[in-house]
Structure formats: structure tokens, C-alpha cells
BALO-352871 format. One line per field, with one value per residue (C-alpha): residue in one letter; x, y, z. Coordinates in Angstrom, 3 decimals, decimal comma, m for minus. Example, Ala and Ser with C-alpha at 12.3 -4.5 7.8 and 13.67 -1.06 7.14 Angstrom:
! BALO-352871
r = [a/s];
east = [12,300/13,670];
north = [m4,500/m1,060];
up = [7,800/7,140];
//
This chain:
! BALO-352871
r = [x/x/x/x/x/x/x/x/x/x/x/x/x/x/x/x/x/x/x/x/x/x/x/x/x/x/x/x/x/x/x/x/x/x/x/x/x/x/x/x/x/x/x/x/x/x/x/x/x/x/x/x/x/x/x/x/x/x/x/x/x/x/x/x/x/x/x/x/x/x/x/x/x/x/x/x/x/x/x/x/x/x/x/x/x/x/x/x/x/x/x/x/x/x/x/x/x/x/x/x/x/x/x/x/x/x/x/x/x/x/x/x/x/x/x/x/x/x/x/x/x/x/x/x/x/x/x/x/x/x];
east = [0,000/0,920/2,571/0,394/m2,731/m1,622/m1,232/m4,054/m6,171/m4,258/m4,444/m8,267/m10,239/m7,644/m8,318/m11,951/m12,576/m10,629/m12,468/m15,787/m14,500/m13,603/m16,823/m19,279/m16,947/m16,336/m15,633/m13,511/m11,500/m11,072/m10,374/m7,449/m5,787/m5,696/m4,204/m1,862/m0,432/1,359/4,900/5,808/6,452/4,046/4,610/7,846/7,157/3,481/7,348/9,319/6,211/5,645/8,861/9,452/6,507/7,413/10,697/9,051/6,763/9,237/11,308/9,044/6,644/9,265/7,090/6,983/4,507/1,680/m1,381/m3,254/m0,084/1,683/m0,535/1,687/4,812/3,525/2,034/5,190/7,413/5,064/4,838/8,691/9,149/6,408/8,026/11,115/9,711/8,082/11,455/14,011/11,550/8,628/7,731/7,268/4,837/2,647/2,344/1,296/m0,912/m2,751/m2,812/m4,581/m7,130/m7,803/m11,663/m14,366/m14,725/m11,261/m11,727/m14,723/m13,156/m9,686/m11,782/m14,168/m10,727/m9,365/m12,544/m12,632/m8,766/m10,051/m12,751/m10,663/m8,212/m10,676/m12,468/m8,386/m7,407/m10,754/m12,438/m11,977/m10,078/m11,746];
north = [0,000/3,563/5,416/8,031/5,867/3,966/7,493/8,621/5,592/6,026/9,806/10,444/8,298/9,505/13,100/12,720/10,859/13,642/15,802/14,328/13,768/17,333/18,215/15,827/16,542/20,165/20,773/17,978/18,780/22,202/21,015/18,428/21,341/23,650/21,016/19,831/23,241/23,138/22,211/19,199/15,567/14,922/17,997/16,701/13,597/15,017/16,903/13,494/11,822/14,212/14,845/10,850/11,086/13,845/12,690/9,128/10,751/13,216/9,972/8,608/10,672/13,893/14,588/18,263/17,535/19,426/17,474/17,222/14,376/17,517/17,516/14,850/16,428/19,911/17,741/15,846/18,726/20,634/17,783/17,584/21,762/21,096/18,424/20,808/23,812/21,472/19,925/22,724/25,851/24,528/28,049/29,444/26,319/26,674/30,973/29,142/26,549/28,851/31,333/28,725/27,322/30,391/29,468/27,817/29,269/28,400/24,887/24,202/25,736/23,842/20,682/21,624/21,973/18,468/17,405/18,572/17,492/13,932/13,597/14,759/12,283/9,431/10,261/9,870/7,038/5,048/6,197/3,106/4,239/3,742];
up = [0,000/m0,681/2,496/1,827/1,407/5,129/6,184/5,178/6,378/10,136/10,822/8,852/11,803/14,588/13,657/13,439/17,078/18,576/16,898/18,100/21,184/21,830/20,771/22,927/25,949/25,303/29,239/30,061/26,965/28,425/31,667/29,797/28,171/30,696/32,457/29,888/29,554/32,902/32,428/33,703/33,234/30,786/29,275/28,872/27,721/25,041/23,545/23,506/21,995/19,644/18,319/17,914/15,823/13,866/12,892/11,823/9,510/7,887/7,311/6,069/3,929/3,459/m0,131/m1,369/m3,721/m5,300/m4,254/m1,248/0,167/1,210/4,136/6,135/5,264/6,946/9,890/9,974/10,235/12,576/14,992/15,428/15,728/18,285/20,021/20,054/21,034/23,986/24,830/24,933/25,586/27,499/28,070/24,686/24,036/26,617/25,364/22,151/23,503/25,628/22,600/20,523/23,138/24,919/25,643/24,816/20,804/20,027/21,419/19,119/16,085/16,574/17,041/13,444/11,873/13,043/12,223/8,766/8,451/9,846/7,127/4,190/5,087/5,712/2,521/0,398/2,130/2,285/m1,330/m3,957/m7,005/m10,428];
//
């Protein structure tokens, strides 16, 4: 199978249960962040994780390509400078995080896009090809 196909068919129906999941459990999601954005262990180890991930798929899938299988390359490479930024300046990361989840709007429109991300990818990596 296609790397971008497995890809595709892995990270499609991840993205999309988060994405419902944020958005049935709006509060506890909220409640998970806020708490996720105090450094820490897991803070630590969300960067470790995250980086380890990045990396693989940049090995992996490092495509510059003009179609939509771009979109793991950018993920890719935004995972591990997010996995970075968590490791070496914890501080600047959580500025971002709470930037980006700073109530209960930006919660539901970060979980529409990883929604929408989710069922895009679902749709390319599940869709039989004529």
C-alpha cells in the first residue's frame, strides 16, 4: 500500500474521534488542556512523543509535492518543531498553547478543523479508485 494511502487511512479516523471527542466533551476537553499546559512531566514527555513522531513521519513521507499528500509532510514537520519547542523551551509552548485554546470558541473551532482534516483524510485514504 501507498505510504500516503496507510497514512491517510491512520491519521483520517484519529483526527476525526478527537475531533468528536472534543466536541461531545467540550468541558472535560477544556479542563485536559488547561491542564496539559502546565509544564511538567508529561509535558515533557506530550514533547518526547511528539517529536518521535514527527521525525518518523518526515522519514518517512518527506514529499513536497503538489497534491493534497503535502498535508503529512507539513504535519510531519510541525509535529517535530512542536516536540522541540516542547522539549528545549517549554515556556514558549505553553504561550502558544494557551494562545490557541484560549476558551471555549477556540476549542470548538480547533476541534471543526481536526474534524474537517479527519474527514478529508478518511475520505483519500478510504475512497476506492476507479
Amino acid at each position: 500500500m501507498d505510504r500516503s494511502l496507510f497514512l491517510a487511512r491512520l491519521m483520517g479516523p484519529t483526527c476525526a474521534a478527537i475531533a468528536f471527542g472534543m466536541l461531545i466533551n467540550l468541558g472535560m476537553y477544556e479542563s485536559m488542556i488547561a491542564e496539559a499546559l502546565h509544564t511538567g512531566i508529561v509535558f515533557y514527555l506530550s514533547g518526547l512523543l511528539s517529536l518521535l513522531a514527527g521525525l518518523a513521519i518526515v522519514n518517512l513521507h518527506n514529499m513536497w509535492c503538489a497534491d493534497w499528500r503535502v498535508i503529512f509532510t507539513i504535519l510531519g514537520w510541525l509535529t517535530t518543531i512542536g516536540g522541540i519547542i516542547r522539549i528545549v523551551m517549554p515556556q514558549v509552548a505553553v504561550a502558544i498553547g494557551s494562545t490557541i485554546y484560549g476558551g471555549r470558541a477556540s476549542t470548538i473551532a480547533v476541534a471543526l478543523i481536526i474534524a474537517a482534516l479527519g474527514a478529508f483524510l478518511s475520505f483519500k485514504g478510504y475512497v476506492r479508485r476507479a
